[in-house]
N, C-alpha and C positions, 0 to 999 in steps of 0.2 A: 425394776421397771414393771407397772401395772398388767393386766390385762388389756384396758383401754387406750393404753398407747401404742399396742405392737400394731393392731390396723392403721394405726396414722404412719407412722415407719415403714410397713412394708407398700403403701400406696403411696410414698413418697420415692421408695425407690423404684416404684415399676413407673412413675411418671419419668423418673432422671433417667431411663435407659433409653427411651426414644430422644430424647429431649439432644443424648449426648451422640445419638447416631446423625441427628437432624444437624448440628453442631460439625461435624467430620465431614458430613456430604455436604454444607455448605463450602466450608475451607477447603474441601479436595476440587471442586467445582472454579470455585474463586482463580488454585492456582494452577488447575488445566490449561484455563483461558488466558492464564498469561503467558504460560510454554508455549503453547501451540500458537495463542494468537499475537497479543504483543508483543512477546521477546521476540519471537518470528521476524515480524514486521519490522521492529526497532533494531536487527542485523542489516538491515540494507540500509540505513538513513547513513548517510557522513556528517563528522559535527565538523565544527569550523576548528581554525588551527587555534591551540593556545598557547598564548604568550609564558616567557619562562616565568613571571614577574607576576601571574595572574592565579584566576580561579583555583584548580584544583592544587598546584601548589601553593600556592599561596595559603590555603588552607591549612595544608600539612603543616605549612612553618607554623602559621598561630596554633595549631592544636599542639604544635612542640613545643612553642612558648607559654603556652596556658600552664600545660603541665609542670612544665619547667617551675615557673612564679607559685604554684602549689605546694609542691615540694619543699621551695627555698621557705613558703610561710609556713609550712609545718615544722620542717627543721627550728627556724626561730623563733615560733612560739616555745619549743620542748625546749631548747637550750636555754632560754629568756625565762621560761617560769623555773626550768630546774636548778638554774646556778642564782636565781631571786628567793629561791626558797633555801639554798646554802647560805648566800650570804646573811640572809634575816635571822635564821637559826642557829648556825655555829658561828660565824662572824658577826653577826651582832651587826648588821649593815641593812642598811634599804633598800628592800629586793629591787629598786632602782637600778643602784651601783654593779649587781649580780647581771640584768639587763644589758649596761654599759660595757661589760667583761665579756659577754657572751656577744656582744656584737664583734669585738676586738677578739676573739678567739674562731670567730666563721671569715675575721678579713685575711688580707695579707701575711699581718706581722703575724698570726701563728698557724691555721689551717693550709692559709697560701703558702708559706715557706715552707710549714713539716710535709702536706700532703696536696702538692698543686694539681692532681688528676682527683682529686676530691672533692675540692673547691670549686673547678671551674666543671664539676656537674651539678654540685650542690647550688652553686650561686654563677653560675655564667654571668659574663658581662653584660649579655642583651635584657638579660630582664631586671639589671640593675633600676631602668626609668620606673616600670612599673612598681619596684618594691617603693622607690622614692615616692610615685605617687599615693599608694597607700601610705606608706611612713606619714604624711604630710594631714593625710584627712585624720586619720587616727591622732596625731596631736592636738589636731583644730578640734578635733569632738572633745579630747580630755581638755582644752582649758574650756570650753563652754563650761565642762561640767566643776573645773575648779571654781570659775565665777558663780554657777549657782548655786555655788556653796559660802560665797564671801557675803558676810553679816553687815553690811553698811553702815549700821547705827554705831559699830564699834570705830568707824573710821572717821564718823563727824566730831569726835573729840581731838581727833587727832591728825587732822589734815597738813595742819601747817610745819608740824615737826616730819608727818612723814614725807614733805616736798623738799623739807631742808636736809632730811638724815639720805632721801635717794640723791640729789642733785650733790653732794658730799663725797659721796659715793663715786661718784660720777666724775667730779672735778680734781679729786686726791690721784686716782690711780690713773687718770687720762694726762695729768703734767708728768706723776711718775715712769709713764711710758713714753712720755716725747724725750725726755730725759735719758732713758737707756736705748732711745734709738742711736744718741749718737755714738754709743759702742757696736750696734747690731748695723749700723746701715755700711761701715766701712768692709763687714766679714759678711755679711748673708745679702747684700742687697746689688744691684748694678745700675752704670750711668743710663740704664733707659727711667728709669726710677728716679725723682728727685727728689731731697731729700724732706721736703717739706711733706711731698706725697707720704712719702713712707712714715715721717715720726707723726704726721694724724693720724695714719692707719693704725701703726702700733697704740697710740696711744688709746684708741678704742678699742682693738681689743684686748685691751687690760680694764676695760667701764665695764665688760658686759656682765651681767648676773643671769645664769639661768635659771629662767621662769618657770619653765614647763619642771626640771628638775628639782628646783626649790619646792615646790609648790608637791612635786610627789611627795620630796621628805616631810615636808609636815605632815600632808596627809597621812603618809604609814606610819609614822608617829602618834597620830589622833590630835594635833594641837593645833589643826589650822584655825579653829573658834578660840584658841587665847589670844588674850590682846598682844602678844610678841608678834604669835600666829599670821594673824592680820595685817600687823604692820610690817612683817616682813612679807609680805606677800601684794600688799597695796605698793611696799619701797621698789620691789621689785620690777613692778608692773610701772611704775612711773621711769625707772631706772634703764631699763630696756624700750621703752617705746623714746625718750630720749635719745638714748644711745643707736637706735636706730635711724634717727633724725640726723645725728653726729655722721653716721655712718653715708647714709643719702651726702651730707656737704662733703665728707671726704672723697664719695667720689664726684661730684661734683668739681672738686678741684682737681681730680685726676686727671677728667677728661674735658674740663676748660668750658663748664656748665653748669654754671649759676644760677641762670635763669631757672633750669628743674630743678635745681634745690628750693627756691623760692616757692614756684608753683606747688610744690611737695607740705609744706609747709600753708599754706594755703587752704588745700586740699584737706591736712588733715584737720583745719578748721571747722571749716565749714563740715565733714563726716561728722567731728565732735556735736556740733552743733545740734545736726540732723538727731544723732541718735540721744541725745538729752531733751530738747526740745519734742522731736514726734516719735520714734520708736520707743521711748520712755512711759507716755502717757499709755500707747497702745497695747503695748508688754502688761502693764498692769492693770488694763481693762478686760485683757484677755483670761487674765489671773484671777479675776474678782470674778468673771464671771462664772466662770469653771467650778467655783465652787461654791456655787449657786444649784449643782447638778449632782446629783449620782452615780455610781460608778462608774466604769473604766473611764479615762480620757481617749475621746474620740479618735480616729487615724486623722482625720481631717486638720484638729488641732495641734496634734503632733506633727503635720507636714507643715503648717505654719510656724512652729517654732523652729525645726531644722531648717527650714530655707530661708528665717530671718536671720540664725546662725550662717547659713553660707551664703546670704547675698550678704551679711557684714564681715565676714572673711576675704569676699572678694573683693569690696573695696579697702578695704587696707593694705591688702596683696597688691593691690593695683597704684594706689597711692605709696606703695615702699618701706612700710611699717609693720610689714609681715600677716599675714593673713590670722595668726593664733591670737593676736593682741583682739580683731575684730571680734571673736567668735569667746573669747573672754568678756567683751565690752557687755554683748549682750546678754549671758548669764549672768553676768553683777547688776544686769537691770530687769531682769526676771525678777520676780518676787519670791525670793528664795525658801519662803515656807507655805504648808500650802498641795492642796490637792495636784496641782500640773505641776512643781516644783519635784514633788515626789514621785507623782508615774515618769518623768521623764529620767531623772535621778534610775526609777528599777528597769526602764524599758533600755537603757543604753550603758550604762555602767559596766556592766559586765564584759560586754563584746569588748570595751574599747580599751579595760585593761585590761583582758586577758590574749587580743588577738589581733588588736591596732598598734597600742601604744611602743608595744615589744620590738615592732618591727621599725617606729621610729627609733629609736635607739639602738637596737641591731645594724639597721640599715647605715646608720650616719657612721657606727665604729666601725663598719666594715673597709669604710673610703680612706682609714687610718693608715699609715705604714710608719710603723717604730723605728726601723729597720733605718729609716735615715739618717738619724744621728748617729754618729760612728766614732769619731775621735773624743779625747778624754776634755779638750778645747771645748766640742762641742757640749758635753756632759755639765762642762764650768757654768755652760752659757745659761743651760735652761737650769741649774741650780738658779741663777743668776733671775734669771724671768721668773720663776715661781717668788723666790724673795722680795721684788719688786712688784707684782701683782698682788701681793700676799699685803705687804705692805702700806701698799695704795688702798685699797678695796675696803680694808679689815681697819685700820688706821683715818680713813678719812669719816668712817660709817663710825666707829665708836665716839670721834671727837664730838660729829653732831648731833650722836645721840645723848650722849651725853650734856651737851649745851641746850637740848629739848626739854631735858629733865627727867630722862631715865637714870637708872641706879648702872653702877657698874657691870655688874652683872647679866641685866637687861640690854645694856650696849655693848657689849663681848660679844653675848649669844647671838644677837645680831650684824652685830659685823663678820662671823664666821658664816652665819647665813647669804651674807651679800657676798662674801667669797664665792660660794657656790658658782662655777662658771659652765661647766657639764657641755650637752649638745651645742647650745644655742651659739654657745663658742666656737663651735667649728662650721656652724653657719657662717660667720662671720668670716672666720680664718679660708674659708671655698672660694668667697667673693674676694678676697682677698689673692688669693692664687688664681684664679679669674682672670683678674684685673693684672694679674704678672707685676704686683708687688711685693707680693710675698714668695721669695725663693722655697723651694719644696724643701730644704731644709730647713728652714726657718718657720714652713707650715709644721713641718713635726717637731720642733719645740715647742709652738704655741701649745698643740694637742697635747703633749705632755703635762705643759702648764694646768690647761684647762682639766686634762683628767686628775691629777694630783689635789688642787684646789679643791676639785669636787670629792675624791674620796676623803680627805681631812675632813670635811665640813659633819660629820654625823658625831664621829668619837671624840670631834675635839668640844662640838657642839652637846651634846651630853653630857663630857667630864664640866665642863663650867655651868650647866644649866642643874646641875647634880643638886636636889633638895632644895628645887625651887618653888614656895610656892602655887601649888594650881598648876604645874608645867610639868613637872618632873612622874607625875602620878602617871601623865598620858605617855609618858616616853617607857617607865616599865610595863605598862601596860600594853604595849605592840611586843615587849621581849617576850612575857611570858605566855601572850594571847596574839598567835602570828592574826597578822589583819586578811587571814585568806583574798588577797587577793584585789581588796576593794580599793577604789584611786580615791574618792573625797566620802 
């Protein structure tokens, strides 16, 4: 230290010492006059009486609930990234499946049975709605972000084979399921149930493919830009919003209304319409002009593109097509390269794999109980539904790929892909148990079905795609280079 700086230092500390006495007689001053005078005073006022149901209790419970839903997302982000980062590196699996495990490890069938005073701290019942509503935004933001990542121009060569190879898809494993209803409706179903009800319902869910799921695997793979990529991700996206339409007329026939299914159908015309016709032109005027500008992209424009993502969420939700398909539509019609294509991509990517997406899959295996199949009858049965799903799905997806003009190997890969049935399937199989068509034992075969299906689909998908062309290079490439984490 110079000469010249000690007088600035020590005239800096003789200013700080009154400065810090002036500081203490204000605040001793301040809280005289609330001892003496207000608290004083505010000892004699009476409040009014509160209700058990109100103010300050009421308080406590949300501030118990708050903490509560903290905890349960901490807990499942750490078990969601930690058994995703087992399965990817020693299993050789998409830290997906590891996600799916870890949700099925916090439910019933294993935390609830080994340790029930754990579980029902970790995850009480009460803050099951709110985990579900997070679970639910967190998938709607990851397919936005899968559609701003789908290449369009790869999909205009191939339209017509990919409306033939999903509707195949679609039409294979939906007769093969009306088919094994009539084993399953005499052992799992009852006469409030008719039987026409129940072999539509089965028969749909053995259609469903799940999107959100599929659509991970490629990604952690890195081949959602191969033309397979694509087309399984366009088949999918036709195959489930379909299949949700199917799903709308079955209950439609449940409940002896028609008329909404019409209306439904209708609806999602005219949405289509809207968002091709005017959200189309405007998505890419937004996109041109952005990058007409320099750096960051504004908060302004970013709150335009998130709320054209949630007001098209909402109406699909609303319409009965699920609110993910909407929030999809409008990423594939963003301009997927591109100054706003990219800050949006680095400003929300992160969050939503790392502390959204976990918890829709956590949240949804947790509503799982294994625990209900129990005899060796039962055991035969979901052999019996996996082979038949398996069958339909994988079987009706290779024939018409193959009749489009794929090589065999191309329509393997893809029909193990359409296998894929994951969460979206127990979506399905809720409403179905909802609706009191599906007995709770015959909801936990379906979930078996659907978990089974979806862990086959990586090792079996790999061993056949093995030394393919442009494909196989992306698939060792996630082995020896874990994808830290990224969703598209």
């Amino acid at each position: 230290m110079s000469d010249d700086d000690r007088p600035s230092l020590l005239g800096n500390a003789r200013r700080a010492g009154p400065t810090l006495l002036a500081y203490v007689a204000v605040l001793g001053v301040a809280i005289g006059l609330y001892l003496g005078l207000v608290r004083h005073a505010g000892d004699d006022l009476v409040a009014p009486h509160l209700e058990a149901n109100g103010g300050v209790i009421a308080h406590a419970t949300h501030s118990s609930l708050l903490w509560h839903v903290l905890l349960a997302l901490a807990v499942i982000v750490v078990c969601a990234r930690g058994l995703g980062v087992f399965f990817e590196r020693v299993l050789k699996q998409p830290p997906v499946m590891g996600e799916i495990v870890a949700g099925l490890l916090l439910g019933p069938s294993a935390l609830g049975a080994i340790w029930p005073d754990a579980a029902a701290f970790i995850l009480p019942t009460e803050v099951a709605p709110y985990l579900g509503i997070v679970a639910k935004i967190g998938v709607v933001l990851f397919m936005f972000l899968v559609g701003l990542e789908l290449d369009a121009r790869l999909l205009r060569g191939s339209s017509h084979a990919t409306m033939a190879i999903s509707h195949a898809s679609i039409v294979a494993p939906f007769f093969f399921g009306t088919v094994l209803a009539l084993a399953l409706y005499p052992r799992y179903s009852n006469d409030a149930v008719s039987f026409t009800t129940f072999s539509l319902f089965v028969g749909v869910s053995m259609s469903i493919t799940a999107f959100p799921v599929l659509a991970r695997i490629l990604s952690d793979r890195r081949i959602q830009h191969t033309p397979l990529g694509v087309t399984a991700i366009a088949c999918a996206a036709v195959d489930d919003v379909t299949a949700w339409c199917l799903l709308a007329l079955v209950s439609g026939v449940a409940s002896a209304q028609l008329d909404g299914t019409l209306v439904t159908f209708g609806a999602v015309a005219v949405y289509l319409a809207l968002m091709f016709v005017v959200a189309r032109p405007l998505l890419a005027r937004l996109a041109a002009r952005e990058e007409k500008k320099t750096g960051p992209v504004s908060l302004d424009v970013l709150a335009i593109v998130f709320a054209s993502v949630l007001l098209s969420a909402v109406a699909t939700e609303s319409i009965g097509i699920h609110a993910l398909f909407g929030a999809f539509l409008v990423g594939a019609l963003l301009p997927h390269e591109g100054r706003l294509a990219n800050e949006v991509r680095h400003r929300l990517e992160d969050v939503v794999v790392v502390l959204l997406l976990p918890v829709f899959f956590a949240f949804t295996g947790m509503r799982t109980q294994i625990g209900l199949v129990s005899s060796a009858d039962d055991w035969l049965m979901v052999g019996a539904i996996i082979a038949v799903a398996t069958l339909g799905k994988f079987g009706g997806t290779l024939a018409a790929a193959r009749f489009s003009g794929l090589g065999w190997r191309e329509s393997s890969g893809l029909g193990i892909l359409m296998n894929t049935r994951g969460l979206m399937e127990l979506i399905v199989l809720n409403v179905g148990l909802d609706m009191h068509v599906l007995s709770p034992t015959l909801f936990a075969m379906m979930v078996l079905m659907a978990l089974a299906t979806t862990f086959a689909t990586s090792p079996v998908f790999a061993w056949i795609t093995r030394g393919m062309p442009g494909l196989d290079e992306h698939a060792s490439a996630v082995i020896e280079e874990p994808t830290e984490g990224r969703a598209v």
